[in-house]
Wavefront OBJ file of the C-alpha trace (Angstrom):
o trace
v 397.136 67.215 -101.899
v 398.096 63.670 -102.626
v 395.989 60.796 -102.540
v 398.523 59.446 -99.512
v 398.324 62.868 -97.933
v 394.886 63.111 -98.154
v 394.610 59.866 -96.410
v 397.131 60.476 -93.259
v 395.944 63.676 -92.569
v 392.576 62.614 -92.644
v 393.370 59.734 -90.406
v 395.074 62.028 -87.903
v 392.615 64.974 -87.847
v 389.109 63.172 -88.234
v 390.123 59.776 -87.075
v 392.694 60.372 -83.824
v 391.569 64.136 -83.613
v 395.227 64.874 -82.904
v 397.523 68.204 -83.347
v 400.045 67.631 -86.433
v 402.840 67.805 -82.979
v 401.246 65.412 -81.411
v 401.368 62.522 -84.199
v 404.861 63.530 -85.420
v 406.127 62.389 -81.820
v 404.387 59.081 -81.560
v 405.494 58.139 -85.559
v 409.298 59.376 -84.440
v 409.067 61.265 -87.044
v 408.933 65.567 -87.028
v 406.021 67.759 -87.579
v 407.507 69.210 -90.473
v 407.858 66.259 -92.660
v 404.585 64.723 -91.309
v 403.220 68.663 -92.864
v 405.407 67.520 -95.664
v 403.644 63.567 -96.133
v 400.272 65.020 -95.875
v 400.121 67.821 -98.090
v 402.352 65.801 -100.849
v 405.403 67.939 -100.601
v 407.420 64.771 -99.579
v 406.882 60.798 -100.412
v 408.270 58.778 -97.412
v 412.254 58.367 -97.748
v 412.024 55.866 -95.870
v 410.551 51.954 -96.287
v 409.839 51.832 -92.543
v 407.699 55.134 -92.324
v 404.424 53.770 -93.998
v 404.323 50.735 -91.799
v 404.473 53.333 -88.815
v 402.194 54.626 -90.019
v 399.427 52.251 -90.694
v 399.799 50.747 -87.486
v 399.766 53.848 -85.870
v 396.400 54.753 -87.430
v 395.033 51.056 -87.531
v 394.996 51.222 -91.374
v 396.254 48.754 -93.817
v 399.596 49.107 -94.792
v 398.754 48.257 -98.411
v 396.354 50.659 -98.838
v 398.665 53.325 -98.031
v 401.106 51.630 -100.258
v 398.813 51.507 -103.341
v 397.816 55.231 -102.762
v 401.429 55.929 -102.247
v 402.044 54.205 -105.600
v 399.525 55.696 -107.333
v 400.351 59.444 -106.729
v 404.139 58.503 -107.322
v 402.667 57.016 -111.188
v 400.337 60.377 -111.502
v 403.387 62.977 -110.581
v 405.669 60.876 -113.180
v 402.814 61.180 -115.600
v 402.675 65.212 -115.035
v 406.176 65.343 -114.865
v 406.340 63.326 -118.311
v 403.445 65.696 -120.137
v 405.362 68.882 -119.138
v 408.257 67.353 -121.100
v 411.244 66.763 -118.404
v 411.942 63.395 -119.580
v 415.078 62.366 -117.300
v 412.964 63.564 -114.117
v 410.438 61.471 -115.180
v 412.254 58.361 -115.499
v 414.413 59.058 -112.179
v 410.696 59.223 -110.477
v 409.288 56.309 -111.973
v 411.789 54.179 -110.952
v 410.381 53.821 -107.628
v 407.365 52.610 -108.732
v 406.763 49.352 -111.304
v 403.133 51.382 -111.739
v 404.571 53.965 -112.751
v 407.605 52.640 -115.046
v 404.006 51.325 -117.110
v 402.459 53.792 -116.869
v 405.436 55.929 -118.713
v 406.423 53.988 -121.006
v 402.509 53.554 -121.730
v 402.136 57.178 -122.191
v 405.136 57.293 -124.576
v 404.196 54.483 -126.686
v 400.652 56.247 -127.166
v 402.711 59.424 -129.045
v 402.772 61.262 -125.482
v 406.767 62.475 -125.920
v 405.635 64.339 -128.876
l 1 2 3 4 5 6 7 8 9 10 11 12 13 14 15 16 17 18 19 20 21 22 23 24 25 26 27 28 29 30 31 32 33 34 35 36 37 38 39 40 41 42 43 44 45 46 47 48 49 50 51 52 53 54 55 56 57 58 59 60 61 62 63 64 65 66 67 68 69 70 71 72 73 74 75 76 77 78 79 80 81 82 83 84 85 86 87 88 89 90 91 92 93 94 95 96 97 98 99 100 101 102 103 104 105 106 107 108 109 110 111 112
């Protein structure tokens, strides 16, 4: 699970107690790409679906942001030591962590 999955479904099962049904319909949203969010399958699409979500759960937005950010930079990373290059940079792109992080990891001899 990601670090931003871990976190919403945590949130919805320990903190609202709630069936995965059951939060899907108050975020808008459908239970198979909440299923999707919290087990990592799926980063949000969309820019509006994290601040849903935070409110929805009372959390900080930027928290889920950073942990959002941070499993985008570690699946670039994996993507990058498994030696898919292009998918790597198409990831990172969506996150400035992660762009460092790459070119980081390449600099350091990891492309070898």
């Amino acid at each position: 699970m990601s670090k931003f999955g871990t976190r919403i479904y945590d949130l919805r099962v320990n903190g609202k107690r709630e069936t995965l049904r059951a939060a899907a319909t108050a975020l808008g949203i459908s239970a198979m790409y909440l299923s999707e969010l919290e087990t990592g399958a799926k980063k949000p699409a969309r820019s509006e679906v994290i601040p849903k979500i935070a409110k929805y759960y009372n959390e900080d937005v930027n928290e889920l942001n950073s942990l959002l950010q941070e499993d985008i930079k570690n699946a670039v990373l994996e993507t990058a030591r498994e030696g898919a290059f292009a998918q790597a940079f198409s990831a990172a792109r969506k996150s400035p962590a992660a762009i460092s992080a790459l070119e980081s990891f390449l600099r350091n001899g990891g492309g070898k």
